[in-house]
VMD Tcl script that builds the backbone (N, CA, C; Angstrom):
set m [mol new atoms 243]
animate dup $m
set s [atomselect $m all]
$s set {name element resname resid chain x y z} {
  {N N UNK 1 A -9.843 -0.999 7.913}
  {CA C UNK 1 A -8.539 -0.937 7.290}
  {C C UNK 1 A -7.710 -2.120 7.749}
  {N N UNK 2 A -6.971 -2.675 7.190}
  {CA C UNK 2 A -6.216 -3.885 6.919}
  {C C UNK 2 A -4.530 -3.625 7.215}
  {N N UNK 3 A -4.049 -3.524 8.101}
  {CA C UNK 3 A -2.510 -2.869 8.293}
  {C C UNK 3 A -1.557 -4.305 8.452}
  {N N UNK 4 A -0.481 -4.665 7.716}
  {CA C UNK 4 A 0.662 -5.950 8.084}
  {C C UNK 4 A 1.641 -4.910 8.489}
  {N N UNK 5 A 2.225 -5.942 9.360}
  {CA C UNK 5 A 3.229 -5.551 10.153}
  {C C UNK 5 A 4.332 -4.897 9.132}
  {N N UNK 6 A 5.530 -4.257 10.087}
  {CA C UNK 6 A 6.847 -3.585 9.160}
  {C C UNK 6 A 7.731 -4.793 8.954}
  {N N UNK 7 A 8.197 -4.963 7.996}
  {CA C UNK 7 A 8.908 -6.053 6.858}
  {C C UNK 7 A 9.883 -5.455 7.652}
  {N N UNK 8 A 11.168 -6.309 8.061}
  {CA C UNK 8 A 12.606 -5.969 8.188}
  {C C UNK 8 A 13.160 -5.115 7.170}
  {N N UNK 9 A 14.174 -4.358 7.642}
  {CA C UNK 9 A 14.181 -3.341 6.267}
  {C C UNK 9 A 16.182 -3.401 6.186}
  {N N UNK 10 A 16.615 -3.956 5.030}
  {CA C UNK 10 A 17.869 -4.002 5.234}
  {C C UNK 10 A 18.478 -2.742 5.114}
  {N N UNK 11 A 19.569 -3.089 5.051}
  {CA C UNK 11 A 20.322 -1.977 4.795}
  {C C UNK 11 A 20.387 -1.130 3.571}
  {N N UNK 12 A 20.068 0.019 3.217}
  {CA C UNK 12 A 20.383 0.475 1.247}
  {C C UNK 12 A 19.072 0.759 1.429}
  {N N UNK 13 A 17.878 0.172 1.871}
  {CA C UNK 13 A 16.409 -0.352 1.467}
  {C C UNK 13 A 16.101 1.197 1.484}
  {N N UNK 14 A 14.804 1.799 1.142}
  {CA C UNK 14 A 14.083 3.319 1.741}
  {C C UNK 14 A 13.507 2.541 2.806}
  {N N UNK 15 A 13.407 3.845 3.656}
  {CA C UNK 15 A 13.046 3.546 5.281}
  {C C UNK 15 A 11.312 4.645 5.103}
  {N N UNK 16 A 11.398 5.005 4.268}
  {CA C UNK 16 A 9.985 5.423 3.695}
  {C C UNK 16 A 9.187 4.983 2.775}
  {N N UNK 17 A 7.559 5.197 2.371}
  {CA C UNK 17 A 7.204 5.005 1.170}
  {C C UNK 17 A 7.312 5.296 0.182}
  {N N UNK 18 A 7.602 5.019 -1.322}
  {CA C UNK 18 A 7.623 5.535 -2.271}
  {C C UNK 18 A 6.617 4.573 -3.132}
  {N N UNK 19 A 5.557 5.559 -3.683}
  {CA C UNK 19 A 4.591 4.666 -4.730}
  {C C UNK 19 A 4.863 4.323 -5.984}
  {N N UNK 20 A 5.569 5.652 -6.046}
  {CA C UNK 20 A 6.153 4.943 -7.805}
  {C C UNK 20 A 6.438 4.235 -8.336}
  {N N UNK 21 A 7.067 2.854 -7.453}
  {CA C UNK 21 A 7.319 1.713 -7.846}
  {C C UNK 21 A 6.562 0.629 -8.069}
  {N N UNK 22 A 4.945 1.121 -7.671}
  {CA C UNK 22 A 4.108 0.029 -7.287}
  {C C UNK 22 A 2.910 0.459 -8.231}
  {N N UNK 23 A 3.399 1.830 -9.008}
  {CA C UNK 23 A 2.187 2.278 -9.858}
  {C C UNK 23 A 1.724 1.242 -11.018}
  {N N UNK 24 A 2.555 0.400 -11.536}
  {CA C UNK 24 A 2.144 -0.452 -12.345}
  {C C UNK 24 A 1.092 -1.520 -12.326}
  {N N UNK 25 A 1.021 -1.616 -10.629}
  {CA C UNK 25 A -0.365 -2.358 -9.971}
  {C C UNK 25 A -1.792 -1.809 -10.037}
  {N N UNK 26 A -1.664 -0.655 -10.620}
  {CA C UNK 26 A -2.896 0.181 -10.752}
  {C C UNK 26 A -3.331 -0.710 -11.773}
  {N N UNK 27 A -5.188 -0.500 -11.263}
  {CA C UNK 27 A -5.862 -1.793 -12.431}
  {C C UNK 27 A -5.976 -2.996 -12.221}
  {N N UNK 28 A -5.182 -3.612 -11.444}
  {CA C UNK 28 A -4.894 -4.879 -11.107}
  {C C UNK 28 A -5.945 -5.524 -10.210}
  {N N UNK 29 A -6.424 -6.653 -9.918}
  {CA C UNK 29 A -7.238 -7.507 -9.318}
  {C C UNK 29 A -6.644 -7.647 -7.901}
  {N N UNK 30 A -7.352 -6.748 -6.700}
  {CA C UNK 30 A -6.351 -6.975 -5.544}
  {C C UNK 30 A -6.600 -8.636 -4.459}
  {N N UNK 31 A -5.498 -8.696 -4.545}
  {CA C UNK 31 A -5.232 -10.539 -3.430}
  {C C UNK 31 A -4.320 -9.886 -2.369}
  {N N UNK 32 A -3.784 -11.267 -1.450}
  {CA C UNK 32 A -2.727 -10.653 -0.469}
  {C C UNK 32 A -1.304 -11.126 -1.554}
  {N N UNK 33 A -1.456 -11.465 -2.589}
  {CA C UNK 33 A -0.074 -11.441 -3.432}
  {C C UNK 33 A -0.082 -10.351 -3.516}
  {N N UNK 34 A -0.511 -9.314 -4.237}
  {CA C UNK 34 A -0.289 -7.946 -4.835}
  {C C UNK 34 A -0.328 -7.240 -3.328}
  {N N UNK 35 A -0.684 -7.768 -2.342}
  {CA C UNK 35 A -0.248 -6.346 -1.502}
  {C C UNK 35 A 0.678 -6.660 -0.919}
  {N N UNK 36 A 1.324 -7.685 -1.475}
  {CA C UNK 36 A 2.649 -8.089 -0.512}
  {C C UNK 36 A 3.813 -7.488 -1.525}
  {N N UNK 37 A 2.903 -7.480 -3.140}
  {CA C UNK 37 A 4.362 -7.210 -3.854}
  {C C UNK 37 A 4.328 -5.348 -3.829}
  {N N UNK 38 A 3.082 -4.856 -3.792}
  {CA C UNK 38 A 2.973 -3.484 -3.738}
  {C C UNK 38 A 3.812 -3.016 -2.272}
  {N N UNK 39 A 4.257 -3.764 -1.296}
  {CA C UNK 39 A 4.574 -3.114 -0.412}
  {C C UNK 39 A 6.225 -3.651 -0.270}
  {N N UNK 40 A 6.420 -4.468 -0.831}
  {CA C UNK 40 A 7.517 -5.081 -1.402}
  {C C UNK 40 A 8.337 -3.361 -2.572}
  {N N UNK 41 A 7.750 -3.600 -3.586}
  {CA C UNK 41 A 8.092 -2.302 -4.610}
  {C C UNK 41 A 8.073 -1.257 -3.780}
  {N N UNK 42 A 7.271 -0.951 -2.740}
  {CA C UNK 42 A 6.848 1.116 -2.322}
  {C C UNK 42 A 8.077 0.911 -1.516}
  {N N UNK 43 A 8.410 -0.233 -0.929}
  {CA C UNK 43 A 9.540 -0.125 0.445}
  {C C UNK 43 A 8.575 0.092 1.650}
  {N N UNK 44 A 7.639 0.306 1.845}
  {CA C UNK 44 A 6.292 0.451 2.667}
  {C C UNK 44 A 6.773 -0.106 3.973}
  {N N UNK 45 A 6.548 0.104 5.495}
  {CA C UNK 45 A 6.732 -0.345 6.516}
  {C C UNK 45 A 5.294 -1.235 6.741}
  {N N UNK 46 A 3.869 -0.158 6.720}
  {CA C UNK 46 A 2.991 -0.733 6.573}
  {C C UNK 46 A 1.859 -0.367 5.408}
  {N N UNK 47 A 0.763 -1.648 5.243}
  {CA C UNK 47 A 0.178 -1.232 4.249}
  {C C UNK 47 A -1.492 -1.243 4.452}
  {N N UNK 48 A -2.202 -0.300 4.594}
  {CA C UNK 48 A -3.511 0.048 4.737}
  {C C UNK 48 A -4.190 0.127 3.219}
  {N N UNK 49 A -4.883 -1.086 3.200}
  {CA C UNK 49 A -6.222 -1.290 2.403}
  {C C UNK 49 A -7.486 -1.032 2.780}
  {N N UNK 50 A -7.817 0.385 1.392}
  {CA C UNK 50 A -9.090 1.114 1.771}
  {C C UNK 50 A -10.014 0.733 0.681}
  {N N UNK 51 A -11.013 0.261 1.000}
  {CA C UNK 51 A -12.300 -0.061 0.103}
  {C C UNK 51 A -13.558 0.968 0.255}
  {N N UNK 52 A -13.937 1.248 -0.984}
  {CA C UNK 52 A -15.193 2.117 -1.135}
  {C C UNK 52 A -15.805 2.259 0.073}
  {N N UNK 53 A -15.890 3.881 0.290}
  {CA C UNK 53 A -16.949 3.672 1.498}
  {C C UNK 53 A -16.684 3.697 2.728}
  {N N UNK 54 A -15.231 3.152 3.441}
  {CA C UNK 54 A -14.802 2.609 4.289}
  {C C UNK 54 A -14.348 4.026 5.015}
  {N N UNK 55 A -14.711 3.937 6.405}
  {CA C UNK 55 A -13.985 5.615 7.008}
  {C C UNK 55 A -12.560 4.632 7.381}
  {N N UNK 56 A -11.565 5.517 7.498}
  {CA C UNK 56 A -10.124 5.715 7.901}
  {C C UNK 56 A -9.779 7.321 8.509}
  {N N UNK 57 A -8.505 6.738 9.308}
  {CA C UNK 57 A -8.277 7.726 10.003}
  {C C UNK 57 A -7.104 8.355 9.391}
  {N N UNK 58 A -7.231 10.042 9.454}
  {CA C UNK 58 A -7.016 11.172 8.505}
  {C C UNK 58 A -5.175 11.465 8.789}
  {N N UNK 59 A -4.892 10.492 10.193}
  {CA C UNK 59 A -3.156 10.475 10.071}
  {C C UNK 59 A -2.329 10.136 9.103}
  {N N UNK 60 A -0.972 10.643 9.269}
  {CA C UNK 60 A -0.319 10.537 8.055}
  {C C UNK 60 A 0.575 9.824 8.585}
  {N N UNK 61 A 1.599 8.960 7.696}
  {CA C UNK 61 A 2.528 8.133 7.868}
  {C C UNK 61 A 3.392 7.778 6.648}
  {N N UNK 62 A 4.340 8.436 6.921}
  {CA C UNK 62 A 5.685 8.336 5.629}
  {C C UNK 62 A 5.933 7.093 5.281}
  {N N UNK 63 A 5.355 5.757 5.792}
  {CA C UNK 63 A 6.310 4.663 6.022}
  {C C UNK 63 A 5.086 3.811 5.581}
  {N N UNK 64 A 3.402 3.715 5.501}
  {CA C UNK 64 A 3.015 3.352 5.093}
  {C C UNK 64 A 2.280 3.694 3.510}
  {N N UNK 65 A 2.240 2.364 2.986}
  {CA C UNK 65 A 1.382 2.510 1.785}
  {C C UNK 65 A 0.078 2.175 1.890}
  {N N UNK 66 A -0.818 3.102 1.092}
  {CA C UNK 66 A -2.310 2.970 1.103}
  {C C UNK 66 A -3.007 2.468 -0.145}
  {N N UNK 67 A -3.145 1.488 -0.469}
  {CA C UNK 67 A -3.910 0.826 -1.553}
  {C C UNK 67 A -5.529 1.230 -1.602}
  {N N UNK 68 A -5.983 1.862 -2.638}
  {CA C UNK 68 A -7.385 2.394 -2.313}
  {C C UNK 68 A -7.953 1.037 -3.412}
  {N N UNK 69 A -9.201 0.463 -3.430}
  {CA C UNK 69 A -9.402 -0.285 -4.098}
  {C C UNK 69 A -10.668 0.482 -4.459}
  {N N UNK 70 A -11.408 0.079 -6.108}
  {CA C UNK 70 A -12.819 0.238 -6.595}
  {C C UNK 70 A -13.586 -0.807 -5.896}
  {N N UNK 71 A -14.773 -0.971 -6.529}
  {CA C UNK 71 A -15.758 -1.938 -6.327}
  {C C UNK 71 A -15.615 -2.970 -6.703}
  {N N UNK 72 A -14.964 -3.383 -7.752}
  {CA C UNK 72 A -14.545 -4.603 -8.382}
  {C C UNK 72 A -13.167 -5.069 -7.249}
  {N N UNK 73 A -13.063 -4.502 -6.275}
  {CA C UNK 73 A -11.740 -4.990 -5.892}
  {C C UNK 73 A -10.124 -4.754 -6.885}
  {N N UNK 74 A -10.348 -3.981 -7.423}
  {CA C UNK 74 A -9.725 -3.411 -7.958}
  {C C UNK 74 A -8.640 -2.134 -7.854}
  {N N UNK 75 A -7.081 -2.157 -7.842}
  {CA C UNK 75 A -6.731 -1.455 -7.081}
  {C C UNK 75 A -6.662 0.326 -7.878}
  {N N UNK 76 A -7.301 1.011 -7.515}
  {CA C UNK 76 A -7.786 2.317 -7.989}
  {C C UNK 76 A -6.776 3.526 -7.691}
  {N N UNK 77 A -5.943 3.057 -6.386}
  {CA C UNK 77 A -5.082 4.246 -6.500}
  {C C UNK 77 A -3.581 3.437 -5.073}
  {N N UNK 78 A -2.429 4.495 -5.620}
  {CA C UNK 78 A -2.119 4.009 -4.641}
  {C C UNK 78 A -1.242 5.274 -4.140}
  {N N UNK 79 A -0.846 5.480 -2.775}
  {CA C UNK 79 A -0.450 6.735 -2.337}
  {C C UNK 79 A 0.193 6.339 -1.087}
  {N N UNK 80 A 1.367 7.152 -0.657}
  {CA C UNK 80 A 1.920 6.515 0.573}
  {C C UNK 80 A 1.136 7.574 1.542}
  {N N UNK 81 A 1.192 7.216 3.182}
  {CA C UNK 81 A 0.697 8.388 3.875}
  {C C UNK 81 A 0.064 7.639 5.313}
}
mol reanalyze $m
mol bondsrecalc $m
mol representation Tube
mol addrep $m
């Protein structure tokens, strides 16, 4: 799993994740542009990229976003947690 640090978070900003904003990336060809803008949109503190296959650990976290990708690198789902 792939975690960037927490983005400064101004003031107004959510201090949690929200995916809804980043659902439009579903489908999309994943780079570190799109996970900068997916975590940019969720308000995300941090962001864990999971690829097919890959074990991760079963903690939860309000503040990060989780980009699940297909095989094509492709981003397949996205969920905060």
């Amino acid at each position: 799993a792939q975690t960037v640090p927490a983005p400064v978070v101004a003031p107004g900003q959510p201090v949690e994740c929200a995916a809804g904003p980043a659902a439009a990336l579903q489908g999309k060809a994943f780079d570190a542009g799109l996970q900068a803008q997916a975590q940019r949109l969720s308000g995300a503190r941090a962001v864990r990229v999971i690829r097919p296959g890959q074990a991760v650990t079963m903690d939860f976290s309000p503040y990060r976003l989780n980009i699940e990708l297909d095989a094509g690198d492709r981003v397949a789902r996205l969920r905060c947690g």
